[in-house]
MARTIFI-972754 format. One line per 2 residues: number of its first residue (from 0); for each residue x negated, y negated, z negated of N, C-alpha, C. Coordinates in steps of 0.02 Angstrom, whole numbers, plus 32768, in hexadecimal, padded with zeros to 4 digits. Last residue first. Example, Ala and Ser with C-alpha at 12.3 -4.5 7.8 and 13.67 -1.06 7.14 Angstrom:
! MARTIFI-972754
1) 7D7E,8070,7E9E,7D54,8035,7E9B,7D7B,7FFE,7E76  7D6C,811C,7E7A,7D99,80E1,7E7A,7D6C,80A5,7E7A
//
This chain:
! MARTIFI-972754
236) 72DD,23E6,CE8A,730A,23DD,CEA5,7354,23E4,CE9C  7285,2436,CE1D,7297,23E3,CE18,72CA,23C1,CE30
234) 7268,249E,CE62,7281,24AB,CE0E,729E,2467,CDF6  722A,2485,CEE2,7262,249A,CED5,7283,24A6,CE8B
232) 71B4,244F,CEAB,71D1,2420,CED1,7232,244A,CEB8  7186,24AC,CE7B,7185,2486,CE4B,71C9,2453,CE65
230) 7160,2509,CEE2,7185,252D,CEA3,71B6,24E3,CE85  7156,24AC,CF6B,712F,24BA,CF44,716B,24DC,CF03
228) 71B5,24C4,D001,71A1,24AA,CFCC,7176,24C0,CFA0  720E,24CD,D0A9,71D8,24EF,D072,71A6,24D1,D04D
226) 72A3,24A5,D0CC,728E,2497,D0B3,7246,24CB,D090  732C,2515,D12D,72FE,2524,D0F8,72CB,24DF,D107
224) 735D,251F,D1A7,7369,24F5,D19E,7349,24D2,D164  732A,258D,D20C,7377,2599,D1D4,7384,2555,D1C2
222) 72B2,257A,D227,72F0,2577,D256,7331,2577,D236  7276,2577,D1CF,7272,2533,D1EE,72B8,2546,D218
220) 7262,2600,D1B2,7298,25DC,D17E,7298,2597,D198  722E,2628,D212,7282,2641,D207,7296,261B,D1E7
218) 71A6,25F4,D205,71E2,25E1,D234,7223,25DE,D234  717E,264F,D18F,7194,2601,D198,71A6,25E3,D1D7
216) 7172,26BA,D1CE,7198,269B,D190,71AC,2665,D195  7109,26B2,D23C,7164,26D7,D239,7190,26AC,D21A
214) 70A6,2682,D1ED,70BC,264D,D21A,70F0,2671,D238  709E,2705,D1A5,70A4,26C8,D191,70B8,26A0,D1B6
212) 7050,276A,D1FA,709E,2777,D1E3,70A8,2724,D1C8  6FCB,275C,D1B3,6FD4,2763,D20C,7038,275A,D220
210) 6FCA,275F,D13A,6FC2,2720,D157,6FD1,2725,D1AF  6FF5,27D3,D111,700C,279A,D116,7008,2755,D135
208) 6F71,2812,D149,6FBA,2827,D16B,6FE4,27F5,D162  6F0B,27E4,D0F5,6F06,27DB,D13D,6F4A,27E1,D16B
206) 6F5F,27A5,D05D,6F3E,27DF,D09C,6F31,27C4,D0CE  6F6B,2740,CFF2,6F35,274A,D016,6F33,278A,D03C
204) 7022,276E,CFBA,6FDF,2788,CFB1,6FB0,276A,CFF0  70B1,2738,CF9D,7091,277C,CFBF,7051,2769,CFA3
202) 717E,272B,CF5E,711F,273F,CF53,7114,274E,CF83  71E0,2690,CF76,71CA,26D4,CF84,7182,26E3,CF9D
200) 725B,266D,CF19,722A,2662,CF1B,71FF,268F,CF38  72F2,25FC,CF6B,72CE,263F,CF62,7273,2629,CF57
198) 7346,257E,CF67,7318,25A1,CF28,7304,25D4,CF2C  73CC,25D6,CFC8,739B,2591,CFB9,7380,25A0,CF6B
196) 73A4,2670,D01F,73C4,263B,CFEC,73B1,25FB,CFD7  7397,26FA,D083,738A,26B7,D074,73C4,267F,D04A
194) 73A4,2785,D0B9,73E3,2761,D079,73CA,271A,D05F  72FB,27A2,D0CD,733C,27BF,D0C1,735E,277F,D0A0
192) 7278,2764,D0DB,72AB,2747,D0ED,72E9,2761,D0DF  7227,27BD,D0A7,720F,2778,D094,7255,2752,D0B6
190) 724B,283F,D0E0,7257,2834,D09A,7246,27E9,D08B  722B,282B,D154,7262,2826,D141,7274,281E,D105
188) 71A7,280A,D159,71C5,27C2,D162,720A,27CF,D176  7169,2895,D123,716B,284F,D0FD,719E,281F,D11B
186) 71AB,28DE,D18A,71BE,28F7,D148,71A4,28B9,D11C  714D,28A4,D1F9,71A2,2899,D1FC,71B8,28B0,D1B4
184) 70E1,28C2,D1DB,70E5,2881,D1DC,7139,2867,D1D4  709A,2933,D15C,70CB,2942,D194,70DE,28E3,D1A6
182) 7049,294B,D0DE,7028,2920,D120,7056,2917,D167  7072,2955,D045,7094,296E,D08A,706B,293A,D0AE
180) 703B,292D,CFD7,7021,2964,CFCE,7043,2989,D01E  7031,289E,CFCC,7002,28BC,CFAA,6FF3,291F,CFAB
178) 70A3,2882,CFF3,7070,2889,D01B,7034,28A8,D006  7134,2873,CFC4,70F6,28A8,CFAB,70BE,28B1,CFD1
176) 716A,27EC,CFD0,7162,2821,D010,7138,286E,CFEB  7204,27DA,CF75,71C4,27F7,CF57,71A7,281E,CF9E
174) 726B,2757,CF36,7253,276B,CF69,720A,2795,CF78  7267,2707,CEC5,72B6,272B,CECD,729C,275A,CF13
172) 7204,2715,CE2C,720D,270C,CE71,7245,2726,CE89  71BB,26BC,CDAC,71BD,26F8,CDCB,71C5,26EE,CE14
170) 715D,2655,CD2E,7184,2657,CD87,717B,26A4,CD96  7170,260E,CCA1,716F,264E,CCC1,718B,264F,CCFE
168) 711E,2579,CC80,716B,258A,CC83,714E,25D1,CCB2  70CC,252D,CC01,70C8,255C,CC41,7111,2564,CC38
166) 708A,24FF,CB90,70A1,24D3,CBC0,70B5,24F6,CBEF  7070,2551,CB2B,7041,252C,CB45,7052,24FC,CB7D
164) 70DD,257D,CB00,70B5,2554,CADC,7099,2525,CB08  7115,25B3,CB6C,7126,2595,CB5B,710A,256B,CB34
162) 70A1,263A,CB6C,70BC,260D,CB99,70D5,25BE,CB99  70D1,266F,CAE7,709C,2659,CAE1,708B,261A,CB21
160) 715B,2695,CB09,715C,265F,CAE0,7110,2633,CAEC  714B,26E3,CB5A,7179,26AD,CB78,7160,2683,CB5C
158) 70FB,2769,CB2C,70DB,2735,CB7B,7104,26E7,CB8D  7153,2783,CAC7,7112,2759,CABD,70EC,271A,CAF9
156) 71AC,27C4,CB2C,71B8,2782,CB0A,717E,2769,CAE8  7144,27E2,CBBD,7176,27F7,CB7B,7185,27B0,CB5F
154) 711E,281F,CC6A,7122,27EB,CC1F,7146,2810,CBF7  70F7,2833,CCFB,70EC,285E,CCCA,7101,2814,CC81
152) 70DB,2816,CD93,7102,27FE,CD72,7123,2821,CD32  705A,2824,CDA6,7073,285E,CDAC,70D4,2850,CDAA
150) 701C,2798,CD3F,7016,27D0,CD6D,7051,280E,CD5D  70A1,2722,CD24,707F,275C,CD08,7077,2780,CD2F
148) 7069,2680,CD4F,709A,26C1,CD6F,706D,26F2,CD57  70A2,25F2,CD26,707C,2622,CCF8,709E,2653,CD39
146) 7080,2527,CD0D,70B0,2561,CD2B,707D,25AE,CD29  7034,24C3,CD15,707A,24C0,CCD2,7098,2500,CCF4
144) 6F90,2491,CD15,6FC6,24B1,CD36,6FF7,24BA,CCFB  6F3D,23F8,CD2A,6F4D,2421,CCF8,6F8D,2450,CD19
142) 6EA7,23E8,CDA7,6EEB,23EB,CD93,6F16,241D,CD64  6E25,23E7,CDAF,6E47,23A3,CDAF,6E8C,23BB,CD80
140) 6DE9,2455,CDD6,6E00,242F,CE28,6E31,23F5,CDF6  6D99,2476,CD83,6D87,2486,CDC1,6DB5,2450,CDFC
138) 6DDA,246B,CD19,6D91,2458,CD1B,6D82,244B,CD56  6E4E,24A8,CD18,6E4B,245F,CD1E,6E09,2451,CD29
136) 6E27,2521,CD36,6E55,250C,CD64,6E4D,24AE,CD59  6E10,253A,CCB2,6DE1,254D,CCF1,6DF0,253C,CD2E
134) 6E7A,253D,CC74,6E3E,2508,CC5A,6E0C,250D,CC9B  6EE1,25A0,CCA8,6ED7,2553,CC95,6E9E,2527,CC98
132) 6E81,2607,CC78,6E8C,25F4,CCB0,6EA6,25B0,CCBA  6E8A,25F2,CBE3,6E44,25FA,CC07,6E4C,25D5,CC4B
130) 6F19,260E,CBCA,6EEA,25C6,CBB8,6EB6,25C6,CBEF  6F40,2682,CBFC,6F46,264B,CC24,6F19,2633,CC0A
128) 6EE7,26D8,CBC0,6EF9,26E8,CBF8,6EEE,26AB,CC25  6EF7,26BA,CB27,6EBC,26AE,CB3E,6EC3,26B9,CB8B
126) 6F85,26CF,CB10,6F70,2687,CB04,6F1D,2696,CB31  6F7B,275B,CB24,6FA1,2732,CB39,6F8A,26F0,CB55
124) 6F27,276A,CAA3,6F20,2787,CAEC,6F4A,2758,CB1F  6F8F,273C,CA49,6F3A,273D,CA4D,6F2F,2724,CA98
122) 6FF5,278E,CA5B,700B,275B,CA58,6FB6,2728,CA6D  6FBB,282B,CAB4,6FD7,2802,CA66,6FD7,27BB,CA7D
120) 7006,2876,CB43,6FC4,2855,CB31,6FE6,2846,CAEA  7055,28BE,CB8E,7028,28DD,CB60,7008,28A7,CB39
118) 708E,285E,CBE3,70A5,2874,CBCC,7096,289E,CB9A  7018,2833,CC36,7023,280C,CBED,705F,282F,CBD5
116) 6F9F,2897,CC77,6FDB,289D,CC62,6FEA,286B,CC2B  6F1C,282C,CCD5,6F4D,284F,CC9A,6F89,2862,CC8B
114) 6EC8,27D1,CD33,6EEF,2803,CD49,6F14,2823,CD07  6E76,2780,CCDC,6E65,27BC,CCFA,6EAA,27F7,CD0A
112) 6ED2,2700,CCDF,6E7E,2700,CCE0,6E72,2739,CCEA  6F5A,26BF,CD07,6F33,26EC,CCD9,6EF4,2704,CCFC
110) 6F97,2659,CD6D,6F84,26B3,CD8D,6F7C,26C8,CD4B  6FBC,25B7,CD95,6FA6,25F9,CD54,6FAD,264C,CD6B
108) 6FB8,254D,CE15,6FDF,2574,CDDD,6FB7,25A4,CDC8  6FC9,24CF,CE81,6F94,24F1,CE6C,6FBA,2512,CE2B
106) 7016,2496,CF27,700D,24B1,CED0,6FE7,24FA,CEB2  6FB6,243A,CFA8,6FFB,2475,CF92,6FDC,2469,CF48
104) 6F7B,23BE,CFC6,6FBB,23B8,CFAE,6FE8,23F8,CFB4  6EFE,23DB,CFFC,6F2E,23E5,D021,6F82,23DF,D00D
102) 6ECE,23BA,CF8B,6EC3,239E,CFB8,6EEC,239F,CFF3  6EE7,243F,CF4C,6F00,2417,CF27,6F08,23D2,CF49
100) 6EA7,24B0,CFA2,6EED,24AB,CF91,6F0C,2470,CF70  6E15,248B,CF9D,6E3D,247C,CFE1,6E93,2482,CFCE
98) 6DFB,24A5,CF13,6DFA,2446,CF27,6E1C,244B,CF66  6DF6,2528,CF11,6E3A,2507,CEF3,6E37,24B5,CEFD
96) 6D8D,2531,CF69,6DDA,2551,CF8E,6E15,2520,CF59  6D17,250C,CF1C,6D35,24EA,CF5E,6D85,24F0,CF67
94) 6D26,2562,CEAF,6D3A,251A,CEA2,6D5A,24FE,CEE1  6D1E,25E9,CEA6,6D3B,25CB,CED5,6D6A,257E,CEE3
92) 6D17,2635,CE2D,6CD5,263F,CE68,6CEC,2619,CEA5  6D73,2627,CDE6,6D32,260E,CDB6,6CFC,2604,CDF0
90) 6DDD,2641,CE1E,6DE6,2606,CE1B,6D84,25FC,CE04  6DD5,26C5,CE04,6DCC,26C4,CE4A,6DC0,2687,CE45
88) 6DF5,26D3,CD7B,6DB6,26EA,CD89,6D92,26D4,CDD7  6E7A,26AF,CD70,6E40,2675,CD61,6DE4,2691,CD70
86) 6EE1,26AF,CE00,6EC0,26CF,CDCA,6E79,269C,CDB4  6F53,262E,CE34,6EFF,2659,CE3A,6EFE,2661,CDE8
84) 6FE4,261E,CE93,6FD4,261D,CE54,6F90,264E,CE41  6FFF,2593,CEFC,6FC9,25CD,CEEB,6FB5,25D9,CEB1
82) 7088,2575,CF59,7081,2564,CF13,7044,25AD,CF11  7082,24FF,CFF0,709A,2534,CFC9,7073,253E,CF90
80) 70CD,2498,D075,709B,24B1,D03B,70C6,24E2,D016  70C7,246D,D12D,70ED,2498,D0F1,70AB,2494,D0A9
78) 7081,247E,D1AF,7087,243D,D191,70D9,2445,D148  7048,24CA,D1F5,708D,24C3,D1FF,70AD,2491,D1C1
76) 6FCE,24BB,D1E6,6FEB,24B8,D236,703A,24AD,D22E  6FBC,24CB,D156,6FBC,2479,D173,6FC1,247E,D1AE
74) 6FDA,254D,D151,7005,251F,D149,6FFA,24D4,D151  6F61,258F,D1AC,6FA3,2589,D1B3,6FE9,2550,D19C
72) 6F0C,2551,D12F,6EFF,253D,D174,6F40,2541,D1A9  6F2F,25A7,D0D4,6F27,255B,D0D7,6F1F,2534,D109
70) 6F1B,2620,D0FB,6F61,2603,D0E7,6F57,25BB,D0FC  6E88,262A,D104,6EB7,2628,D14E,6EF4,2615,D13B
68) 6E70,2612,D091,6E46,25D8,D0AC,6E82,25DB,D0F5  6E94,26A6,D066,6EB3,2655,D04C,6E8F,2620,D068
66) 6E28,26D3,D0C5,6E67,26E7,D0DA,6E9F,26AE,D09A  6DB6,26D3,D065,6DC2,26A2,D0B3,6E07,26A3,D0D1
64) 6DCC,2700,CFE4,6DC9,26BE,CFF3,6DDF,26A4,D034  6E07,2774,CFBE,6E1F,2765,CFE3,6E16,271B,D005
62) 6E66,276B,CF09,6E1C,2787,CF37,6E39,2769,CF90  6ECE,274D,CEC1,6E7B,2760,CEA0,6E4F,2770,CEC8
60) 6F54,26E3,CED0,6F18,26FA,CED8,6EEB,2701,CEAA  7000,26F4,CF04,6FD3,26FB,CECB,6F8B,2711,CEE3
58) 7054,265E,CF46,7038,268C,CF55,6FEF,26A2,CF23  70F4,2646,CF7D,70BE,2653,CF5C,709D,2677,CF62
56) 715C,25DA,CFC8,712F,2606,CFDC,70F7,25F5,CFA1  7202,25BF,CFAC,71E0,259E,CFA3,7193,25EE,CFB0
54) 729A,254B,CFFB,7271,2577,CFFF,722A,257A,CFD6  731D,24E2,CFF3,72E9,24E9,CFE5,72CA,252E,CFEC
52) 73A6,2496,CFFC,738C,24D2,D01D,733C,24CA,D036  73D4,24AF,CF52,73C7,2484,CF95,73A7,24CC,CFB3
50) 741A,24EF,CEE8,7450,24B2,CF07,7423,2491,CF3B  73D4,2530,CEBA,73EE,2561,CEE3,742D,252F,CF00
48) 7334,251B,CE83,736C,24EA,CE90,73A0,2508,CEB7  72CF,25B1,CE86,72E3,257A,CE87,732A,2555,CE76
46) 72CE,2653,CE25,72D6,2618,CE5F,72D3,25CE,CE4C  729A,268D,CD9F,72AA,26B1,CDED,72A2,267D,CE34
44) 7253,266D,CD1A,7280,264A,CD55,725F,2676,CD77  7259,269E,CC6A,7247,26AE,CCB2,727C,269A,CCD5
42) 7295,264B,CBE7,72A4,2673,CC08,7263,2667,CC3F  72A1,2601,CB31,7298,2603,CB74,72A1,262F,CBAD
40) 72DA,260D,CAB6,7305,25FD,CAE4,72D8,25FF,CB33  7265,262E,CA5A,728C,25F3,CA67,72C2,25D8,CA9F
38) 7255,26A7,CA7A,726F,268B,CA37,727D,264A,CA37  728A,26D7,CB0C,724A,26C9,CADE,7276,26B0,CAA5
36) 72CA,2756,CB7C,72D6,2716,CB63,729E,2706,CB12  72EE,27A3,CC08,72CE,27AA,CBCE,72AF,2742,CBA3
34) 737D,27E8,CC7C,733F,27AB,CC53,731A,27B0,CC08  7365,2874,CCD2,7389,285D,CC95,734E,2822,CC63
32) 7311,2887,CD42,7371,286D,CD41,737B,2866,CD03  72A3,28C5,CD33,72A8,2861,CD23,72F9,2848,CD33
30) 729B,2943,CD36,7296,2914,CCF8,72B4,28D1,CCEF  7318,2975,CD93,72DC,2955,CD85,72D4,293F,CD54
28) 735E,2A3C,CD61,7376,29CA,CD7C,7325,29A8,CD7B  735A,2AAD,CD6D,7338,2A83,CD95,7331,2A32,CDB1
26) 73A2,2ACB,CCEE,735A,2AD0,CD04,7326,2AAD,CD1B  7408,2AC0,CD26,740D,2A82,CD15,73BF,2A91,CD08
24) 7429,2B2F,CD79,7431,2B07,CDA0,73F8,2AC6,CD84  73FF,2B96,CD23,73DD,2B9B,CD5C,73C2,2B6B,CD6C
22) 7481,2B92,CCE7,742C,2B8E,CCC3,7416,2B7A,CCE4  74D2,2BA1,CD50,74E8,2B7A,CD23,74B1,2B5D,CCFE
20) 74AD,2C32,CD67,74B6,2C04,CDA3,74BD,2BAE,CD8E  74D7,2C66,CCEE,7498,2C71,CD00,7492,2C2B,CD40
18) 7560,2C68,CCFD,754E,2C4E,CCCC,7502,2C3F,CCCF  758F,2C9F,CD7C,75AA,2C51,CD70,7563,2C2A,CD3C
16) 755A,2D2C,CD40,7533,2D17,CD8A,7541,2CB3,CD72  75C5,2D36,CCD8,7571,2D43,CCD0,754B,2D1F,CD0A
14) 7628,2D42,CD15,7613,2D14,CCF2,75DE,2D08,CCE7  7621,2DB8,CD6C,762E,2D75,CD98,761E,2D36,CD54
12) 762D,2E04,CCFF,75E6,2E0E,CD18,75C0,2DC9,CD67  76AC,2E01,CCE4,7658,2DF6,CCB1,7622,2DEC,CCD3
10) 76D6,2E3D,CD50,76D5,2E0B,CD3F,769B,2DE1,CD1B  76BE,2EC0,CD56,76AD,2E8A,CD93,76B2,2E4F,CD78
8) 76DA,2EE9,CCE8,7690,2EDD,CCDD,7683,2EC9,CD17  7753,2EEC,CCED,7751,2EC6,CCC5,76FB,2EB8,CCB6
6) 777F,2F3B,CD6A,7778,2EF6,CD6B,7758,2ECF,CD40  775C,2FC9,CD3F,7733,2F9D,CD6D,7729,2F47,CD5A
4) 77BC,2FB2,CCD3,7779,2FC1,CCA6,7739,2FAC,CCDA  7823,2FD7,CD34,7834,2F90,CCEE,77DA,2F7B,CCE9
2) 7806,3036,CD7C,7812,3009,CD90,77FB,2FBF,CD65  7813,3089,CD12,77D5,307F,CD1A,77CD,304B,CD47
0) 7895,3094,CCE9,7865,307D,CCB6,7821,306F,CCD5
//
């Protein structure tokens, strides 16, 4: 009997562990694996055209002027463009920088105006984020932007729809260096290169680290055979 009475709370107790291990697991799924979809059918894009072999380099800015002056400079050495989606606060003090991106024929895109959770934000809020930035963006360098990257990459379905109104399509990303918070050069331009696909979209940030790591990047993918495009270019292709 006591044999019986061991097993039967070895057991239980092997369920208990399965079952906990089970919580644990799904706990920890990312938010953004499971799509979130607006009232009208719209969605957040991850990638590109995954039928060419397209690549595509973004990059979110609020600070960091001279070191986006060094992207820019990099990429007309290597003669590539890429998609800059600016906060509108950074955009308000840096007419020049957004006339050198637009001149230089890369793409100019929507950040939200102070950094925000729009996933918190009301429908209001929302709308005032982008619009603003938008409007601050055209004033300044000409050009109406049609593309939205929610800081943090934080949204809700308000963030889709309100988006959508206004003309915006939600860009996420299939490729995330986190530079923003690892300065390691090989831990970015592996993660910027792991498992390469056609239509990858992949974040970093104005660092000094990135940008020193950058002309890595974009080699590998010259060498692979990769194409590097603007967001827009690749969503078309």
């Amino acid at each position: 009997m006591k044999k019986l009475n061991r097993k039967i709370t070895l057991t239980s107790n092997l369920i208990l562990v399965c079952l906990f291990s089970l919580v644990l697991a799904v706990s920890f799924i990312p938010e953004r694996a499971v799509p979130i979809y607006g009232g009208n059918g719209v969605e957040a894009i991850y990638h590109g055209n995954r039928e060419h072999a397209n690549v595509s380099l973004m990059f979110n800015v609020y600070e960091n002027t001279p070191v986006v002056n060094g992207i820019l400079d990099l990429l007309k050495q290597k003669g590539v463009k890429a998609t800059f989606f600016v906060g509108g606060c950074w955009a308000d003090d840096n007419g020049e920088t957004l006339l050198r991106i637009v001149n230089e024929e890369h793409e100019l895109a929507n950040h939200g105006y102070f950094h925000k959770d729009h996933k918190k934000l009301s429908e209001r809020e929302n709308e005032e984020e982008i619009k603003l930035t938008g409007a601050i963006v055209k004033a300044l360098s000409g050009v109406q932007t049609n593309l939205f990257a929610p800081p943090s990459g934080s949204f809700s379905v308000t963030t889709l729809e309100v988006a959508s109104r206004l003309g915006y399509k939600v860009i996420m990303w299939s490729k995330d260096t986190i530079d923003w918070r690892d300065s390691n050069q090989d831990l970015l331009f592996n993660r910027a290169t792991k498992n390469p696909e056609n239509g990858d979209f992949i974040l970093m940030h104005p660092k000094q680290h990135t940008l020193e790591v950058l002309p890595r990047i974009i080699d590998y993918y010259k060498l692979m055979g990769f194409n590097i495009v603007t967001v827009s270019n690749s969503l078309a292709e």
